[in-house]
C-alpha positions as CSV (number, residue, x, y, z in Angstrom):
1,X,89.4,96.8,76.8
2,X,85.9,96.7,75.9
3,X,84.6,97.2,79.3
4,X,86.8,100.2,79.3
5,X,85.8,101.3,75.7
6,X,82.1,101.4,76.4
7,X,82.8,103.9,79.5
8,X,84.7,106.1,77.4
9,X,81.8,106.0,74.6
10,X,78.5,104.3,75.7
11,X,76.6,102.5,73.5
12,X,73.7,104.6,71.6
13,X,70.2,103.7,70.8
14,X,70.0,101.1,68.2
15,X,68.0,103.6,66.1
16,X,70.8,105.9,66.2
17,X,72.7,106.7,63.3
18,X,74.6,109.4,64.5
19,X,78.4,108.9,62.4
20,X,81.5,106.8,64.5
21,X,82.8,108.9,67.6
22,X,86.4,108.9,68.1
23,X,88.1,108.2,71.2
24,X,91.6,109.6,71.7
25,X,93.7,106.4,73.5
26,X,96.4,108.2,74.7
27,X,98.7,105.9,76.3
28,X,98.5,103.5,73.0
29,X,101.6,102.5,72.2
30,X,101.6,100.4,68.9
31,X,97.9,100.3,68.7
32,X,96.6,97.3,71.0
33,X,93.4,98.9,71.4
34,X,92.6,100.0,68.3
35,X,94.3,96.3,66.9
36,X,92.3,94.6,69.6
37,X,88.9,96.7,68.0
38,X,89.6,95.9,64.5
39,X,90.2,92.6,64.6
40,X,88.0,91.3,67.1
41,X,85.0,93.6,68.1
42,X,83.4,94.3,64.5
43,X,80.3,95.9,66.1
44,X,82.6,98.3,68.4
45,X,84.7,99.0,64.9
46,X,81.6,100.4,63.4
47,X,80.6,103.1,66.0
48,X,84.2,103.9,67.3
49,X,87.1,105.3,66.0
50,X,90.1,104.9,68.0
51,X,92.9,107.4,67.6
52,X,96.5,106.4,68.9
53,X,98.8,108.5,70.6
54,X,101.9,107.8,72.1
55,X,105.1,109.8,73.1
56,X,107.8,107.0,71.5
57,X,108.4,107.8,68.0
58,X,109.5,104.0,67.8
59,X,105.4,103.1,68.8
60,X,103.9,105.8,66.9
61,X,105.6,104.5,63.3
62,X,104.7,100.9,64.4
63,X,100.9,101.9,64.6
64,X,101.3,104.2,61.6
65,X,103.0,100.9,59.9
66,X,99.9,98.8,60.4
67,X,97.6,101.2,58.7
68,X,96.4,102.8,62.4
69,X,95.5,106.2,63.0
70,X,98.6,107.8,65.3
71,X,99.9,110.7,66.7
72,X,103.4,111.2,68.7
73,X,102.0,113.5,71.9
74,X,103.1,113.7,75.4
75,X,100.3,112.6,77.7
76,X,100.5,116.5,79.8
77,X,100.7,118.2,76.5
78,X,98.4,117.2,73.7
79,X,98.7,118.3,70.0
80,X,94.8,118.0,69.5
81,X,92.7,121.2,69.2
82,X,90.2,121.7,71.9
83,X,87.0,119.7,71.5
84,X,87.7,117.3,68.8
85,X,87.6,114.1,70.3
86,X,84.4,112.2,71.8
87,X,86.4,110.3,74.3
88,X,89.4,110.1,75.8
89,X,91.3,107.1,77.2
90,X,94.2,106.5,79.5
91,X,95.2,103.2,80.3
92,X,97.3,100.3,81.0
93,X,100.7,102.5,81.5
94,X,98.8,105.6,83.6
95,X,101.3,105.0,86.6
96,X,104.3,105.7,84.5
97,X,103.1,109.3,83.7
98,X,105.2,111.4,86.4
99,X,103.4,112.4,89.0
100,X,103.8,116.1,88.8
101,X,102.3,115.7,85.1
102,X,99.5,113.8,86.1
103,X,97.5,117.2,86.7
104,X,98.1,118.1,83.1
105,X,97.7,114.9,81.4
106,X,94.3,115.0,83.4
107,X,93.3,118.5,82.0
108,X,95.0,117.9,78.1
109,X,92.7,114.9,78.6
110,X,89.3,117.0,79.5
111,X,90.5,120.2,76.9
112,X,90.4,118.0,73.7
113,X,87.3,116.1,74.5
114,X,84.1,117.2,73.3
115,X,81.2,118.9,75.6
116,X,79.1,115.5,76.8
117,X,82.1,113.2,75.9
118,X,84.1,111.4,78.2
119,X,87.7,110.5,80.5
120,X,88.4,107.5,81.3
121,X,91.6,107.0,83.2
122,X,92.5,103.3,84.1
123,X,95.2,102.0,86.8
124,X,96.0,99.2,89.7
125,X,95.0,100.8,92.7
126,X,98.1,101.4,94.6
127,X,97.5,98.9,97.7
128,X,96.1,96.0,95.2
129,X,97.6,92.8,94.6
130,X,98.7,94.2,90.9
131,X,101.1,96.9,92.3
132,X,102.4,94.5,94.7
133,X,103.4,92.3,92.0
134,X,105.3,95.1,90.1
135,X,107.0,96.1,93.4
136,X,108.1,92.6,94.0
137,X,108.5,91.3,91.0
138,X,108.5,93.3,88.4
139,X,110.9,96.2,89.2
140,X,113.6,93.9,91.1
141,X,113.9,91.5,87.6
142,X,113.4,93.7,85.1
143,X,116.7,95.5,83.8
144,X,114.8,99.1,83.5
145,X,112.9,98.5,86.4
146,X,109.5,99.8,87.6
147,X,109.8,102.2,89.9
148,X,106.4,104.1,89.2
149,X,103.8,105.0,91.9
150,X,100.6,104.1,90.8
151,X,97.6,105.8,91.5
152,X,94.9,105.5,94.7
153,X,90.6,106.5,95.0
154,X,91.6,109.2,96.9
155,X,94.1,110.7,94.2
156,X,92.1,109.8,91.2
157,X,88.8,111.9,92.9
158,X,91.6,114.7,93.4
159,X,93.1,114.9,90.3
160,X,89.5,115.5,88.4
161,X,88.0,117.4,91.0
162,X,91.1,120.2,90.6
163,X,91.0,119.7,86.6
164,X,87.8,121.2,87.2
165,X,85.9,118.3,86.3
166,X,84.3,115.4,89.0
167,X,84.7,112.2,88.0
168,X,83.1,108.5,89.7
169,X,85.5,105.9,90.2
170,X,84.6,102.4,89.7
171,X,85.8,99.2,90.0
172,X,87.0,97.3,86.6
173,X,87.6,93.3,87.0
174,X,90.4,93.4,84.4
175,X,91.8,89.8,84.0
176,X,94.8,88.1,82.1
177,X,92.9,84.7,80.4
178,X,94.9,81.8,78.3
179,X,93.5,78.7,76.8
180,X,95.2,75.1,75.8
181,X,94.4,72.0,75.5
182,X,94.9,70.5,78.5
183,X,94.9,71.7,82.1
184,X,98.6,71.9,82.5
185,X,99.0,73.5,79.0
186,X,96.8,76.4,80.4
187,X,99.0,77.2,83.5
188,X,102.4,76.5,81.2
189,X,101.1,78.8,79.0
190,X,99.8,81.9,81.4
191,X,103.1,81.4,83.3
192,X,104.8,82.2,79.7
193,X,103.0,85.2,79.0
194,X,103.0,87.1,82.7
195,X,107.1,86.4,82.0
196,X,107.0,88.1,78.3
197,X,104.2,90.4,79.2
198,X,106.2,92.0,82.2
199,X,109.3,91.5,81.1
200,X,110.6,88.9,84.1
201,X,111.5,85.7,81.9
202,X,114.9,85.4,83.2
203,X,113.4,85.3,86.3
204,X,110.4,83.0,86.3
205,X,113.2,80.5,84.7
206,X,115.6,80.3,87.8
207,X,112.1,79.1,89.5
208,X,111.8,75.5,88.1
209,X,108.7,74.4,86.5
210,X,105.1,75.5,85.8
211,X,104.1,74.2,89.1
212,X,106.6,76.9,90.7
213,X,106.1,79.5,88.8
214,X,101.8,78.9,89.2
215,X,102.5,79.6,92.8
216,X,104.2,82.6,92.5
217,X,101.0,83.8,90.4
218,X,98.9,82.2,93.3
219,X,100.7,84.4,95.6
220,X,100.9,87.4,94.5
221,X,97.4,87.2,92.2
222,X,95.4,86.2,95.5
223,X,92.8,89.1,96.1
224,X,90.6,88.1,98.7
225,X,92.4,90.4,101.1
226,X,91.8,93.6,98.8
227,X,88.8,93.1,97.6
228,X,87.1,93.0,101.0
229,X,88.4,96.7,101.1
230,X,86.3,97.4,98.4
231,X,83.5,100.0,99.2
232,X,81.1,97.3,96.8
233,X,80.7,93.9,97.1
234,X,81.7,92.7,93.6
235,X,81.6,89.0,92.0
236,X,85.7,89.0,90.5
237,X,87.5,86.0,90.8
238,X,89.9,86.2,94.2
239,X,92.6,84.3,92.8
240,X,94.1,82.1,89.6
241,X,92.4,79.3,88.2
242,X,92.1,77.0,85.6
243,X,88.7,75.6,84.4
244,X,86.8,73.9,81.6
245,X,85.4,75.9,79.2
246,X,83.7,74.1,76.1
247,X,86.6,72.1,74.7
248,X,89.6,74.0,76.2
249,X,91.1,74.9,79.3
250,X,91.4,78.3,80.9
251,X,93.6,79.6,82.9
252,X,92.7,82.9,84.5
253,X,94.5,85.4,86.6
254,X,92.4,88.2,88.2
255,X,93.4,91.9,88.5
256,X,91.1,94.3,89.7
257,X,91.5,98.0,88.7
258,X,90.0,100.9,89.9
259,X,89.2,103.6,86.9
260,X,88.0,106.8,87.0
261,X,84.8,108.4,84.8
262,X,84.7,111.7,83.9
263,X,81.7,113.4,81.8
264,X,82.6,116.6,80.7
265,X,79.5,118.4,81.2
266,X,77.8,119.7,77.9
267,X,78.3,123.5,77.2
């Protein structure tokens, strides 16, 4: 989220005292992001404010609830007047926007931001070892499924270049990381939050123990194979592991994104 953050709204000059910019996270749900900011990135919470939107009522009043700024907006059709956001952010959910709305939410996204702000539009490249995982796993166990196309490099340069707008897209090592005490509390303890986080507990329980269900993540988490496709060597992790780390164990499960960055030239 961070890594994420600081392409939608670089860093300024330290003697910069210019007032908070506001990024617009449109695909926020409850407000993890701007949670996430509050309560654990103080020096991000004094130069950004993060704005949630969401199209469930339900996720807007939760965020609202918990003292977060939120608006109910469809991604393609944005309440927000033109230019009166810094940033804009769309992420962790993009492939569930239709895909003949994608063209709007891309354009909505560029209209409310500010001349010199930014887009940023996150999602697992569609031949990565993340889509394959919610094609196999995800949408087969999961009583609503996951039927969603997610996006390519190809489409992503597409989509920007027709909003009228270019954008660079760049590679975004986006893992899932859990601690414990011990080695085997780590794994026990990832394997319990892929099956919460993505819905598949009923699943991951007709597989046995932690030792099973590790495998699975070893399986479908290994990315050796994608990222030699990568046009950049990069230094991610290829696949789940568990290491010392002070006086815990982690347990870490790579995912490598691809997002798109959009400057929206200044007028």
């Amino acid at each position: 989220m961070r890594q994420l953050l600081e392409l939608a709204a670089p860093s300024r000059a330290a003697s910069d005292t210019a007032a908070p910019r506001t990024v617009l996270d449109v695909l926020g749900g409850d407000g993890t992001i701007a949670r996430a900011v509050h309560d654990h990135a103080p020096d991000l919470r004094d130069r950004l404010h993060v704005l949630t939107g969401d199209l469930s009522g339900d996720m807007v009043e939760r965020a609202l609830a918990q003292g977060l700024a939120a608006i109910r907006q469809a991604a393609d059709h944005l309440f927000l007047a033109d230019g009166t956001m810094d940033a804009a952010l769309l992420a962790y959910g993009t492939h569930h926007i239709a895909p003949q709305e994608r063209l709007d939410a891309v354009t909505e996204a560029l209209r409310v931001v500010k001349d010199g702000g930014h887009v940023v539009l996150h999602d697992f490249d569609d031949i990565s070892p993340m889509a394959r995982f919610f094609t196999d796993v995800v949408h087969p166990h999961t009583t609503a499924g996951h039927d969603y196309r997610h996006f390519s490099r190809g489409l992503l340069t597409e989509l920007f270049a027709e909003a009228g707008t270019p954008a660079r897209v760049v590679d975004l090592y986006d893992p899932l990381v859990v601690r414990g005490a011990t080695r085997e509390e780590a794994r026990r303890r990832m394997c319990a939050y892929v099956a919460d986080m993505y819905g598949v507990g009923a699943f991951f329980a007709t597989l046995g123990g932690t030792d099973a269900r590790w495998r699975l993540l070893e399986r479908y988490f290994q990315h050796d194979t994608y990222l030699a496709t990568l046009p950049e060597k990069t230094g991610f992790t290829p696949a789940p592991i568990v290491y010392r780390s002070e006086d815990a164990f982690v347990a870490e499960v790579p995912r490598a994104a691809i997002v798109a960055v959009a400057h929206k030239p200044p007028a």
